[in-house]
C-alpha positions as CSV (number, residue, x, y, z in Angstrom):
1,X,0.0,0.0,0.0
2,X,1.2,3.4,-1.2
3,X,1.0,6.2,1.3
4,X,1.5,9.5,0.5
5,X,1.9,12.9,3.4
6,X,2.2,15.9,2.4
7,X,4.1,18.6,4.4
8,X,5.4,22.4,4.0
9,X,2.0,24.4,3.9
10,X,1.8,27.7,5.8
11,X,0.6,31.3,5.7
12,X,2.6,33.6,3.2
13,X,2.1,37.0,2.0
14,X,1.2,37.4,-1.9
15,X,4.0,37.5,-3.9
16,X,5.8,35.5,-1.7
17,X,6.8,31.5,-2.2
18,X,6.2,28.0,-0.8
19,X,7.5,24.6,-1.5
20,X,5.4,21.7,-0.7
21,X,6.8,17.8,-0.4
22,X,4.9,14.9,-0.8
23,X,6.7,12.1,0.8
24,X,5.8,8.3,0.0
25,X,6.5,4.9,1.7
26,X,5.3,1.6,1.5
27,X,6.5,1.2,-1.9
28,X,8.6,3.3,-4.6
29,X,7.1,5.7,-6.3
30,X,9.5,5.1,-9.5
31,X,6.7,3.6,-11.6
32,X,4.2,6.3,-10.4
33,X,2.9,9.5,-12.1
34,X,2.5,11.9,-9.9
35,X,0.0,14.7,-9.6
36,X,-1.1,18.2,-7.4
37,X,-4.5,19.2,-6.4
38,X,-6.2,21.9,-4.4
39,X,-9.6,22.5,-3.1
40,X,-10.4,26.1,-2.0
41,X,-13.3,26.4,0.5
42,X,-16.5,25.8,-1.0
43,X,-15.1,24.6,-4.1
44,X,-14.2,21.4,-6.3
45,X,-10.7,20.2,-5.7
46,X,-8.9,20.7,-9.1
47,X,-5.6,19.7,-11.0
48,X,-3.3,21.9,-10.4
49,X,0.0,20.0,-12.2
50,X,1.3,16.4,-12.9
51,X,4.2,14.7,-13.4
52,X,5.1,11.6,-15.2
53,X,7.0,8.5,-13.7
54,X,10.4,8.2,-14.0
55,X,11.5,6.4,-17.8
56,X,15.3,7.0,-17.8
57,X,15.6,11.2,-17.9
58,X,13.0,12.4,-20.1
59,X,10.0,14.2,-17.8
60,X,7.2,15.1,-18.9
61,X,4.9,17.9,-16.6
62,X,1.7,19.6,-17.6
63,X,-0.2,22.5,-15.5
64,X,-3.2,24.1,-15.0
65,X,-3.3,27.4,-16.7
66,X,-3.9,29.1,-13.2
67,X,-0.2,28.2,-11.9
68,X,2.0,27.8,-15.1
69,X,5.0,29.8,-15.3
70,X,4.3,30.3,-11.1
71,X,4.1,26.7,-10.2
72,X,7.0,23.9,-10.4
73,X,6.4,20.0,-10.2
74,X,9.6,17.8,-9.5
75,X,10.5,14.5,-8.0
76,X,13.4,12.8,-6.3
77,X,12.6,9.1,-6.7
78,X,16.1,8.9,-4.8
79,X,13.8,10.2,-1.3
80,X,10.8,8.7,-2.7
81,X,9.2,12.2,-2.6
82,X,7.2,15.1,-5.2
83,X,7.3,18.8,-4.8
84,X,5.7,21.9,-5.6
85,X,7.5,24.5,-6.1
86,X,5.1,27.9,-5.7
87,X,5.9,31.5,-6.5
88,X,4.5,34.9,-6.9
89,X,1.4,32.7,-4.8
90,X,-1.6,35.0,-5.0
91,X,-4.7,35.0,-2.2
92,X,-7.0,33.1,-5.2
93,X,-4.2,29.9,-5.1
94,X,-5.7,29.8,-0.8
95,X,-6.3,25.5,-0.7
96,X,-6.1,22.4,0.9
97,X,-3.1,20.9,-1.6
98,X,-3.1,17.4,-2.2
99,X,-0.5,15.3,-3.8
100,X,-1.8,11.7,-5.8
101,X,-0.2,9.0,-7.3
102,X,-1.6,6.8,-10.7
103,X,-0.3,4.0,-12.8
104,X,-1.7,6.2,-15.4
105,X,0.4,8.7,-17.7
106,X,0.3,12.5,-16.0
107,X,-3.1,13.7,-16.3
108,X,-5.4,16.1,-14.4
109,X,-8.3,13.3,-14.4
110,X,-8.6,12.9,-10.6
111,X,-10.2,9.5,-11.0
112,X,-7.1,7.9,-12.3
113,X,-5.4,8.6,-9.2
114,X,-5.1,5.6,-7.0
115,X,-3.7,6.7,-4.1
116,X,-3.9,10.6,-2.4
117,X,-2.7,12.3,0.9
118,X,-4.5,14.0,3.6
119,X,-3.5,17.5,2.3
120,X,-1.5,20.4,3.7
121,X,-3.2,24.1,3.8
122,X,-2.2,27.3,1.9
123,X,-2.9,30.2,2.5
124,X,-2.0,33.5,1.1
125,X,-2.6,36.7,2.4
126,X,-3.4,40.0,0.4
């Protein structure tokens, strides 16, 4: 069984930056796609970027519109753990952030995702 946490949420100012990790264990997440999601208050959790599993050193990543050029996906299959990189964070990217693991290509379809985290909260002040 794949479990995934998530860790390095906080409060920040706009404009400012976070990185989030998404450590695994019970297995390796080499043969994994990996992928970020958020759910503001009162609304639908929603991609926010993916990742595919590791195939010798081509990567492939894909983004939501909302966070491209802000927003950086990475992985260290070495410590079994995803990022997200965030800059420039604005108060509209406020979530729960949850990292989720498929067998599946990258993708922002949510149901292809197997296996998720509890989440870690951002928030961004104005």
């Amino acid at each position: 069984q794949l479990q995934l946490v998530e860790s390095g949420g906080g409060l920040v100012q706009a404009g400012g930056s976070l990185r989030l990790s998404c450590a695994a264990s019970g297995r390796t997440l080499i043969s994994y796609s990996m992928g970020w999601f958020r759910q503001a208050p009162g609304n639908e959790r929603v991609f926010v970027a993916a990742i595919n599993r590791s195939r010798g050193s081509t990567m492939y990543t894909s983004y939501a519109d909302s966070v491209k050029g802000r927003f950086i996906i990475s992985r260290d299959n070495a410590r079994n753990t995803v990022y997200l990189q965030m800059t420039s964070l604005k108060p509209e990217d406020t979530a729960v952030y949850y990292c989720a693991a498929t067998l599946s290509g990258a993708t922002s379809a949510q149901h292809l995702y197997t296996y998720w985290g509890q989440g870690t909260q951002v928030t961004v002040s104005s």
